[in-house]
C-alpha positions as CSV (number, residue, x, y, z in Angstrom):
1,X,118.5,61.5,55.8
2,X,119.3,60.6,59.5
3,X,122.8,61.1,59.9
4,X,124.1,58.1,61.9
5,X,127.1,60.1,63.4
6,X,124.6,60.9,66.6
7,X,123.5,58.4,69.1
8,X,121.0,60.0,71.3
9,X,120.5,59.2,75.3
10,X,117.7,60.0,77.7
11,X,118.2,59.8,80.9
12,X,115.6,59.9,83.8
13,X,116.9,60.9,87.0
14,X,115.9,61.3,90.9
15,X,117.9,61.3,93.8
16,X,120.5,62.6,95.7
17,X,124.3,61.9,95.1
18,X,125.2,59.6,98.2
19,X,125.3,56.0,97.9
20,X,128.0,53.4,99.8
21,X,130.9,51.5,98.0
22,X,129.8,49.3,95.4
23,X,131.1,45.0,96.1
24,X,131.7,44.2,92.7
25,X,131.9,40.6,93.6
26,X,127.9,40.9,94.9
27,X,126.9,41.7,91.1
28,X,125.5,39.1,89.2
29,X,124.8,41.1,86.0
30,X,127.5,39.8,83.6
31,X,126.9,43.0,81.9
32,X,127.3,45.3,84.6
33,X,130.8,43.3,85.8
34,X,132.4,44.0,82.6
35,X,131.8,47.3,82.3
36,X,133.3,47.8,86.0
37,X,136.3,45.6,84.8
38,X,136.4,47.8,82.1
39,X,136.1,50.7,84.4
40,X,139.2,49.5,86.9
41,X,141.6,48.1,83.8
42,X,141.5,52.2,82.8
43,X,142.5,52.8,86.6
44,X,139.6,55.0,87.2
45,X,138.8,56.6,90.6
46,X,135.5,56.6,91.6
47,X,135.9,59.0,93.8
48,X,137.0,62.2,91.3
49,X,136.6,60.4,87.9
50,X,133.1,62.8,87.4
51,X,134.1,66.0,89.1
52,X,137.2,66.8,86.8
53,X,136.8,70.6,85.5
54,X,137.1,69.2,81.8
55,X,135.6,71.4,79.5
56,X,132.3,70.6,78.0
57,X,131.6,69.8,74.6
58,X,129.9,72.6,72.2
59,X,126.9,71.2,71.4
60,X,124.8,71.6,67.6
61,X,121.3,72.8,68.1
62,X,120.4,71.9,65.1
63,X,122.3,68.2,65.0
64,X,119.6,65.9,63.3
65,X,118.9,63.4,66.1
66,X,118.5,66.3,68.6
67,X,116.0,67.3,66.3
68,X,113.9,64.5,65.2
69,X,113.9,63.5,69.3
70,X,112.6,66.6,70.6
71,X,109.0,66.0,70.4
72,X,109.5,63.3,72.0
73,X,111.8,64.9,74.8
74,X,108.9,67.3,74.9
75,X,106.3,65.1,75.6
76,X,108.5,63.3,78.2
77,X,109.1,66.4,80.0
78,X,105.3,67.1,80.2
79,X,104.6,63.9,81.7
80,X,107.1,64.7,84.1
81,X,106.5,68.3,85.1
82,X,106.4,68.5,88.9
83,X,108.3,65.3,89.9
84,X,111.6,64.4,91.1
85,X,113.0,63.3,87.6
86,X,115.6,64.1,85.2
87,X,115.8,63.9,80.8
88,X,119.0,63.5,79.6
89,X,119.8,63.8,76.0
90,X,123.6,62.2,74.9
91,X,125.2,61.5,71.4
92,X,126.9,58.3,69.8
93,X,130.2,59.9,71.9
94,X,128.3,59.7,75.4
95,X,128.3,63.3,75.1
96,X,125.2,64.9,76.8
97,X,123.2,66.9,74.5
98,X,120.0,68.4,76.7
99,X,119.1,68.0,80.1
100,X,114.9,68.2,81.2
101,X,114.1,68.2,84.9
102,X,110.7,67.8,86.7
103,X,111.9,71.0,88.8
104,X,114.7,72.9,89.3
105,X,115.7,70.7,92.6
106,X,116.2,67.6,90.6
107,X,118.3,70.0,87.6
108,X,120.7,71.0,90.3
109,X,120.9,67.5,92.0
110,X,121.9,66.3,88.3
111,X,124.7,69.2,87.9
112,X,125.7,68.6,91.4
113,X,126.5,64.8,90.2
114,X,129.4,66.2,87.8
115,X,126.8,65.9,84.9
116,X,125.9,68.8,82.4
117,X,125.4,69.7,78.8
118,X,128.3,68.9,76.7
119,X,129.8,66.6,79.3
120,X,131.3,63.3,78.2
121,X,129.9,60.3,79.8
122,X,132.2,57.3,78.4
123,X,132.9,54.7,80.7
124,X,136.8,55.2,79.5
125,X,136.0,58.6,81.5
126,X,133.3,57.9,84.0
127,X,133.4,53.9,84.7
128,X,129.8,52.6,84.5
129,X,127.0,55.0,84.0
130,X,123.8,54.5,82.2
131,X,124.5,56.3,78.8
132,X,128.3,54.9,78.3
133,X,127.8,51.2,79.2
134,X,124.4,51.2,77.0
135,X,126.5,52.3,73.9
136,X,129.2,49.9,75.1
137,X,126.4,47.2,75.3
138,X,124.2,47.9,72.3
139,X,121.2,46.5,74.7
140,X,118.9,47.3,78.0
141,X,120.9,48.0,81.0
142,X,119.9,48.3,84.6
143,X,122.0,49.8,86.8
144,X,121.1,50.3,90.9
145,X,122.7,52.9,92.9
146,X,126.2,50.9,93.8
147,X,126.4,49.6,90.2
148,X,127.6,53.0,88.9
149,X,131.3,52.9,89.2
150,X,131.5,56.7,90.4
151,X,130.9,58.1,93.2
152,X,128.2,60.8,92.3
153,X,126.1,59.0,90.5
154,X,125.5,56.0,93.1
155,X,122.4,57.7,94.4
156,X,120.1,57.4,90.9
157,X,119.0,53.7,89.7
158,X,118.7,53.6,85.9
159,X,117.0,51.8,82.2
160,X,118.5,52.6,79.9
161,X,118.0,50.9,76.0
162,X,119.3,51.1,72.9
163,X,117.8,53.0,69.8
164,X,117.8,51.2,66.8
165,X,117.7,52.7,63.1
166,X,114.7,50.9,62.0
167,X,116.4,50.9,58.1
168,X,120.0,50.4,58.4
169,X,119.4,48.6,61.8
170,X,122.6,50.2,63.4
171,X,122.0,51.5,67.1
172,X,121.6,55.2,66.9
173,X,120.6,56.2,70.6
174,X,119.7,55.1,74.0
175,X,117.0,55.8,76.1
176,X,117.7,55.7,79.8
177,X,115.3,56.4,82.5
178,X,116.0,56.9,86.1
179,X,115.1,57.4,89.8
180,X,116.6,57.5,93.4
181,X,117.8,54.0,94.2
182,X,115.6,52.5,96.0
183,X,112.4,54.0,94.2
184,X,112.9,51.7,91.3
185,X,109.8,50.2,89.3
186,X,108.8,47.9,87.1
187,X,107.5,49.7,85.0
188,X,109.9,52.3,83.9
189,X,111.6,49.8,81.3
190,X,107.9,50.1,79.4
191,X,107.8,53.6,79.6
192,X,111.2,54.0,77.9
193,X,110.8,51.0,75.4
194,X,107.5,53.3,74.4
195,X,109.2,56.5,74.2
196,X,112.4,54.5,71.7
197,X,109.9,53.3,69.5
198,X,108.5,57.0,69.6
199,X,111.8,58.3,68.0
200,X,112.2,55.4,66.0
201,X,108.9,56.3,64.2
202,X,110.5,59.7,63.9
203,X,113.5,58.4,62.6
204,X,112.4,56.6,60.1
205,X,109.7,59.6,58.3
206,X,112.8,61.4,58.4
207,X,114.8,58.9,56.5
208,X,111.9,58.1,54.6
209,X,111.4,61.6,53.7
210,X,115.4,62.1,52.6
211,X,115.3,58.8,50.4
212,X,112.7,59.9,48.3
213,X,114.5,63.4,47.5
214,X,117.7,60.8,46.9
215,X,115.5,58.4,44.6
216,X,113.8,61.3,43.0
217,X,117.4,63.2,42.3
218,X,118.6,59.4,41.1
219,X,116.2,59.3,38.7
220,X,116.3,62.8,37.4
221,X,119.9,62.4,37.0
222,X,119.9,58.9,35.8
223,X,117.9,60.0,32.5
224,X,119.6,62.8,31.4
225,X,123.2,61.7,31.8
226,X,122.2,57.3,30.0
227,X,125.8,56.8,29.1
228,X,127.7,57.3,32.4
229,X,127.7,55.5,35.6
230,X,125.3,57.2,38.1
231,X,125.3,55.9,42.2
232,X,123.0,57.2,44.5
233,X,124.7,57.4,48.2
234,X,122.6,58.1,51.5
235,X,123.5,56.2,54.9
236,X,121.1,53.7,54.6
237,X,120.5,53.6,50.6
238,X,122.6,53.1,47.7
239,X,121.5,52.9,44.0
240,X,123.2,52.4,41.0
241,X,121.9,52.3,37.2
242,X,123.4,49.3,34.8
243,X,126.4,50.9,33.6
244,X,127.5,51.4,37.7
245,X,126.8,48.1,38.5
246,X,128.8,46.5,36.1
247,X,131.7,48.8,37.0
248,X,131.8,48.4,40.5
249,X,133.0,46.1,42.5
250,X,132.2,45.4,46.6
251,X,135.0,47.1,48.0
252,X,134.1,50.5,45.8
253,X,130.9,50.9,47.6
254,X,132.8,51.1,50.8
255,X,135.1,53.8,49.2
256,X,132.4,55.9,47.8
257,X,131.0,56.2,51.1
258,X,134.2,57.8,52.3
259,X,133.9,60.1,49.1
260,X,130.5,61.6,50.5
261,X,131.4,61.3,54.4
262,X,134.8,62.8,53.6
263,X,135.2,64.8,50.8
264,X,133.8,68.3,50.4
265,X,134.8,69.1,46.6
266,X,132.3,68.4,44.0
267,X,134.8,66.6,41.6
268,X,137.6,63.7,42.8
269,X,139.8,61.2,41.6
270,X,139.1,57.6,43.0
271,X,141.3,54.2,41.7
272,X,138.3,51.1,42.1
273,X,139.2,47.9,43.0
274,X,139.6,46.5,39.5
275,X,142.8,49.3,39.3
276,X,140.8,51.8,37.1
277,X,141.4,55.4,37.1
278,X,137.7,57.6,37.5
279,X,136.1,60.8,38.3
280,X,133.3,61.3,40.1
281,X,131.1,64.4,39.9
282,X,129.2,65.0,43.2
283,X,126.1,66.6,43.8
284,X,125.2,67.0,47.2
285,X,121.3,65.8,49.0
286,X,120.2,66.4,52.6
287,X,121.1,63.1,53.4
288,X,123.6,61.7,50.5
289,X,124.8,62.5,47.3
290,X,124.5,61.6,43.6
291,X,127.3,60.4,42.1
292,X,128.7,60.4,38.1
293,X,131.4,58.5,37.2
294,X,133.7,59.2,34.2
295,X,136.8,58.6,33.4
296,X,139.9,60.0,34.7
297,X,141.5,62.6,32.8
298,X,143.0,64.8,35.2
299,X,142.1,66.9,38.1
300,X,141.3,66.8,41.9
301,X,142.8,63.0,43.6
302,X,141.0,61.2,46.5
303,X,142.7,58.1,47.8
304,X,142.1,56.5,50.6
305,X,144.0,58.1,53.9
306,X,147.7,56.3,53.9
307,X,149.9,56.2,57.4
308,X,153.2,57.3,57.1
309,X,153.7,57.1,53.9
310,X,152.4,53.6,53.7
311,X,149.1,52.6,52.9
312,X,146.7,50.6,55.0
313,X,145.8,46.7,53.6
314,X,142.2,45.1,54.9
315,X,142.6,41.2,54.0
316,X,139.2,39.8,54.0
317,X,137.9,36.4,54.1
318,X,136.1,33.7,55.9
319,X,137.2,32.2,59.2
320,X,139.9,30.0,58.5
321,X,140.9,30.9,55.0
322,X,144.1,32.1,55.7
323,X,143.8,35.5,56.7
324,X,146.7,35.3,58.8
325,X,148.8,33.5,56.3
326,X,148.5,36.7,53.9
327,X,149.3,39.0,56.7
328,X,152.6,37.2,57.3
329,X,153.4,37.4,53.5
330,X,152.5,41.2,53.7
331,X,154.9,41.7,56.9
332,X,157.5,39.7,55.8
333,X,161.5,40.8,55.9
334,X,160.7,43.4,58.7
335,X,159.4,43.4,62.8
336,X,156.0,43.6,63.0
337,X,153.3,43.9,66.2
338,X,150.4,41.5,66.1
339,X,147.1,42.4,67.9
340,X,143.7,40.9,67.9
341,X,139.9,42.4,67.8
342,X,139.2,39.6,69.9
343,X,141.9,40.3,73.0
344,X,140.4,43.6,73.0
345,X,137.5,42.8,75.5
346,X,139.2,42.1,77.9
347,X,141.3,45.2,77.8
348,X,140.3,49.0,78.1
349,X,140.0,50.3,75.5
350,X,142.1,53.0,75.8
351,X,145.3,50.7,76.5
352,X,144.1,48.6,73.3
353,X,144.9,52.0,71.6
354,X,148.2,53.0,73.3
355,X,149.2,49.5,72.4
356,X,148.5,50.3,68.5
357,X,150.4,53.6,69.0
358,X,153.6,52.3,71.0
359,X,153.7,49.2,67.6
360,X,153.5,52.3,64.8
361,X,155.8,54.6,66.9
362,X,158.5,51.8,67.0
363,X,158.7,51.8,62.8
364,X,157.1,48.0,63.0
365,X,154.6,46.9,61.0
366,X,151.7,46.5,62.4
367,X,149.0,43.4,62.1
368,X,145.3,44.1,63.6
369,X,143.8,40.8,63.5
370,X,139.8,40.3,63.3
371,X,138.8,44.2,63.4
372,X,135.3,42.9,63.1
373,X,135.1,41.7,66.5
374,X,135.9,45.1,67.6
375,X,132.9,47.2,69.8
376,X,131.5,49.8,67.2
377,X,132.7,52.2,69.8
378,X,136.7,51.0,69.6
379,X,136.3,50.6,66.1
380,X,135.2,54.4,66.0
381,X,138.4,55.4,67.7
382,X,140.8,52.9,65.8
383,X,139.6,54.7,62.9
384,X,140.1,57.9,63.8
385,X,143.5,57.7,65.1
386,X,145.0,55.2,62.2
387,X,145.3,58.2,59.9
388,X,147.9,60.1,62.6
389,X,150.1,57.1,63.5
390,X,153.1,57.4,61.8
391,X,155.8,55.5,59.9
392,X,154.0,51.9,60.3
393,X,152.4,49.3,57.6
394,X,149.0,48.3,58.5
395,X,147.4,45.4,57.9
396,X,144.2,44.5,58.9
397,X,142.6,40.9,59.0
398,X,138.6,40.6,59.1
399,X,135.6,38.6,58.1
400,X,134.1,38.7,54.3
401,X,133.8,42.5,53.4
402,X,130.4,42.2,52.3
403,X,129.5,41.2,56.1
404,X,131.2,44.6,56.9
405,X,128.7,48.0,58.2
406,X,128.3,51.0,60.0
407,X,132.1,52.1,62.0
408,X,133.8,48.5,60.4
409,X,132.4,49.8,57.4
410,X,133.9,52.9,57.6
411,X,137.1,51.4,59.4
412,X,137.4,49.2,55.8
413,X,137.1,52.5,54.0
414,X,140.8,53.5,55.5
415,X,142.3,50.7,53.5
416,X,143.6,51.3,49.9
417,X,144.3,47.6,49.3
418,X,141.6,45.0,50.0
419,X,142.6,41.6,49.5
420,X,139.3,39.4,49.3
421,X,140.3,35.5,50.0
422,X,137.9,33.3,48.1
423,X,136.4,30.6,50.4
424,X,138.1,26.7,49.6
425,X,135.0,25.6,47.9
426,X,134.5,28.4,45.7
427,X,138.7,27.2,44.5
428,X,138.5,22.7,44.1
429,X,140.4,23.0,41.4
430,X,143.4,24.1,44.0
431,X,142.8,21.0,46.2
432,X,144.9,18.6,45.4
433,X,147.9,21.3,45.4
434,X,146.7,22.5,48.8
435,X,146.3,18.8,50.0
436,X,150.3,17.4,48.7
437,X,151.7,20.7,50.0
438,X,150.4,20.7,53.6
439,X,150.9,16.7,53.5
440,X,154.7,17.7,52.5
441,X,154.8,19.8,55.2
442,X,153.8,16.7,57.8
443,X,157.2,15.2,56.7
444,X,155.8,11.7,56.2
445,X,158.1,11.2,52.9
446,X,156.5,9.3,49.7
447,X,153.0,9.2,51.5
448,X,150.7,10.1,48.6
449,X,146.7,10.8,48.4
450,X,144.6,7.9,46.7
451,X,142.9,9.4,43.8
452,X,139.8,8.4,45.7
453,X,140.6,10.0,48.7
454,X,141.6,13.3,46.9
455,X,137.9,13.3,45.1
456,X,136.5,12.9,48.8
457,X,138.9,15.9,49.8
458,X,137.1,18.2,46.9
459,X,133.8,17.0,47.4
460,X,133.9,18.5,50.9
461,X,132.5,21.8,51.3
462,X,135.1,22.9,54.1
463,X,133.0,25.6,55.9
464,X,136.1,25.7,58.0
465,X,138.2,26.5,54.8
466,X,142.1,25.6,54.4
467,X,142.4,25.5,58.3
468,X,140.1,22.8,58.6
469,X,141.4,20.8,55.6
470,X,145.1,21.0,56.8
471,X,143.6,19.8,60.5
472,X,142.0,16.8,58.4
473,X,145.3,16.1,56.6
474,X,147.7,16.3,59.6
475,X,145.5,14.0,61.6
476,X,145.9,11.5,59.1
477,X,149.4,11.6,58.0
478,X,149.7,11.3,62.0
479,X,148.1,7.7,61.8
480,X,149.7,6.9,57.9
481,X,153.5,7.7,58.2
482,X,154.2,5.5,54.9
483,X,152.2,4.2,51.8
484,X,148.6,5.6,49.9
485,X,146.3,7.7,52.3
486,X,143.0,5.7,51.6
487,X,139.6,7.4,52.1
488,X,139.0,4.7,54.9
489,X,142.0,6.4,56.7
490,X,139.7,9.7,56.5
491,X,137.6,10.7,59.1
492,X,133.9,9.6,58.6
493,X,132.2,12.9,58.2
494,X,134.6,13.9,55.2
495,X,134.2,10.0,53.3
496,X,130.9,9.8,52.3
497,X,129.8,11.7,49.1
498,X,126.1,11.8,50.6
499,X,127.4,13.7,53.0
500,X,129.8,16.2,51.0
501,X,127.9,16.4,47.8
502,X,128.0,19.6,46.0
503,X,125.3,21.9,47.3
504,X,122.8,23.3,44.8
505,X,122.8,27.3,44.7
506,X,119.9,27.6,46.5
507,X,121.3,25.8,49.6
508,X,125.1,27.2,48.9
509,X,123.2,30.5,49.0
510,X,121.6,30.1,52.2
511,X,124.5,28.9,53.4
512,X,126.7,31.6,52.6
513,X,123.6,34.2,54.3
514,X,124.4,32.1,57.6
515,X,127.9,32.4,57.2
516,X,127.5,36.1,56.8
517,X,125.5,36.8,59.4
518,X,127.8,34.7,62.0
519,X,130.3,36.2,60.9
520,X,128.5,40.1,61.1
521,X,127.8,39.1,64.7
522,X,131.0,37.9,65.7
523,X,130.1,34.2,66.4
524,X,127.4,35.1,68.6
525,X,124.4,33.0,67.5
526,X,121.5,34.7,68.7
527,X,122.7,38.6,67.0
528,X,123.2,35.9,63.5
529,X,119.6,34.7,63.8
530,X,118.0,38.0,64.0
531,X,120.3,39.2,61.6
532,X,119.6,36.3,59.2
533,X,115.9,36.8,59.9
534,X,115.7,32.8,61.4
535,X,114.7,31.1,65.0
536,X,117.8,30.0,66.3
537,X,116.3,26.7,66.2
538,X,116.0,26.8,62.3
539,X,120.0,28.8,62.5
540,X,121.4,25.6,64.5
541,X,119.4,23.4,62.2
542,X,121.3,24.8,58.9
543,X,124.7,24.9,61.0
544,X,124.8,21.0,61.1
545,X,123.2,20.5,57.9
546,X,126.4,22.6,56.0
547,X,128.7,21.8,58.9
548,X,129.6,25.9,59.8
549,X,131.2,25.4,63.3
């Protein structure tokens, strides 16, 4: 199985080190200008930021992407033999893996730059290069000669594009080609798109490979052991027999998958979601394991990793059904930080970090709002220093868990109390006590809800949930101080019961898969509509038609 720990960057290079000051203001490449933002909010000198004497990296020779990408590496470097161009090979990290050079000119031209196996290449450490603002990105990026934010590096134009897991879908690798600015062509985004879908190919015989041993082993095991819950684990498939499915729940998956990362003992403890008490037996695949579940009578404990004492909470739910209203209740009686997935953007990333430090440090608790709108790459790091802050409850606010993958996957996995909120419409029973409350709220005295007007209020389907039912209410009660809200006094898109019938589960289905998939791409439209497998045409269309703002 492809381990997706390893993101894998090439990078094609010619040309000497010079280049003049770069005039941010001149660049129109939206991309490009927030990675130098990026770059100058860390207070990065271009100057020195690439000639520190930091240590490189120790680098696997055996690591699996390194592996299943040298053929192709190969080939490149073939093609290349004799010219003034450079192969660069980088993990997930921005960490430079293997370097391939046309001749031994353009090799020392490359180490002269500040670049060299085991080197780091983040733009938290080098500003905007070619390998750390693709992984930043997750798509193509040009850069030419003065758009590199150091110095060094200001003489090379570059591709570079992202490698995607042609399974799981997750970005695994770029591909970067480059020459000496001013030698740019056209034609060197084709030549690297070529070689991606190379590795891709290679990528996915490997994980095809690894899934049948796991399916095979699944099988086997599945047969002889017909009274226990068996699970089949790899990082991009997960089976389960009967007896597994009906025990777990959503949130388990995401903890099993912590069991195989984390653990390295054949036989844990684990507490699912529904409270139970189990062991699982592991037995261990190339790219996975098969799992046993019994129950607990004893022996080895695995909970999820706890911060200071207190365990973290993920409260999960649609957009406007009162995520933040749960976080308050879980923070109540003591200080507490607030931050936001979405602020982090516009911040680098590494003072988005030291922020969630200096709020655990201070004994508040701490609330990280919308973690799903964080960069794989921040949620990555979030993840990996949660575990060491100290004396601080966590909570953690995101979309539906089910939308959750790869790092906010594993991000989840930290959490030893989910809280799933169940969308309005899913609860119309709890209408009518939702509606009075919030209309108590408006202080507008003996103003009641017309029975008629209430069965309007729970024939809605609120895509926007409670938020955009209390918006509805308020508005009103603004206009209706005293006597019966009527349904004339509601706005015209919530009256008629054309309009807010009850879907059917085919539609409430496909609306849920849009939902989902807006909500896995943070809003962003286009990312849903590949994701949902839709034009954005036919996405917009189905927007309007179940009223998802």
């Amino acid at each position: 199985m492809v381990s997706t720990d390893t993101h894998m960057v090439i990078c094609l290079t010619n040309g000497s080190s010079g280049g003049t000051m770069r005039a941010a203001e001149h660049i129109g490449d939206a991309v490009v200008t927030q990675a130098w933002r990026r770059a100058e909010l860390c207070g990065l000198d271009p100057h020195t930021c690439l000639t520190s004497d930091a240590a490189p990296d120790e680098i696997d020779p055996k690591g699996r992407l390194l592996l299943a990408a040298a053929p192709v590496l190969d080939r490149v470097a073939r093609v290349l033999a004799g010219t003034s161009y450079a192969v660069l090979l980088a993990d997930r990290s921005a960490r430079v893996l293997d370097i391939r050079a046309g001749d031994v000119s353009v090799r020392e031209r490359v180490r002269r730059s500040g670049v060299s196996v085991g080197r780091l290449l983040t733009e938290e450490l080098v500003g905007t290069n070619a390998i750390g603002t693709t992984l930043e990105a997750g798509q193509g990026v040009t850069l030419v000669g003065d758009d590199h934010y150091a110095e060094p590096l200001r003489g090379f134009s570059c591709y570079g594009h992202p490698i995607i897991h042609p399974l799981s879908r997750r970005m695994v690798g770029v591909l970067d080609l480059s020459c000496a600015k001013g030698d740019e062509n056209p034609l060197l985004a084709p030549f690297v798109i070529a070689a991606v879908q190379d590795i891709e190919e290679r990528l996915l015989a490997e994980t095809s490979s690894s899934q049948h041993q796991i399916l095979t082993a699944f099988e086997r095991v599945s047969k002889s052991h017909r009274d226990l819950p068996v699970v089949a684990m790899g990082s991009n498939v997960s089976l389960t027999n009967v007896l597994a499915a009906q025990l777990l729940e959503p949130a388990d998956y995401v903890a099993l998958h912590a069991v195989v990362d984390d653990c390295s003992v054949d036989r844990v403890r684990l507490r699912l979601a529904s409270g139970a008490d189990v062991h699982l037996g592991l037995t261990r695949l190339g790219g996975g394991a098969i799992l046993t579940i019994t129950p607990a009578d004893g022996g080895s404990a695995y909970t999820p990793p706890s911060v200071g004492g207190h365990q973290i909470t993920l409260i999960c739910g649609e957009a406007g059904s009162g995520r933040s209203t749960r976080a308050r209740s879980e923070v109540a009686g003591r200080p507490a930080v607030w931050l936001c997935g979405a602020e982090a953007a516009d911040m680098a990333p590494r003072e988005w970090l030291s922020r969630v430090s200096q709020a655990a440090s201070a004994g508040s608790a701490l609330v990280i709002e919308d973690v799903h709108l964080l960069s794989p790459v921040l949620t990555r790091r979030l993840a990996a220093q949660l575990p060491a802050t100290p004396n601080a409850p966590i909570v953690m606010t995101s979309g539906p868990l089910t939308a959750m993958s790869g790092e906010h996957a594993r991000l989840a996995a930290l959490a030893a109390a989910h809280v799933e909120l169940v969308p309005l419409r899913a609860r119309r029973h709890e209408i009518p006590g939702l509606a009075m409350k919030i209309l108590a709220e408006c202080g507008v005295g003996q103003t009641r809800i017309a029975p008629a007007a209430m069965a309007a209020l729970m024939d809605n389907a609120w895509p926007n949930n409670l938020r955009e039912m209390s918006d509805v209410i308020r508005a009103v009660a603004a206009h209706r101080p005293t006597g019966d809200i009527v349904v004339d006094d509601l706005p015209e898109r919530y009256r008629a019961p054309s309009s807010t019938r009850r879907l059917s589960p085919i539609e409430q289905a496909e609306r849920n898969t849009i939902i989902a998939a807006l909500e896995g791409a943070g809003g962003n439209k286009s990312a849903a509509a590949q994701a949902a497998g839709v034009s954005r045409t036919t996405l917009y269309r189905a927007m309007r038609r179940y009223r998802i703002a």
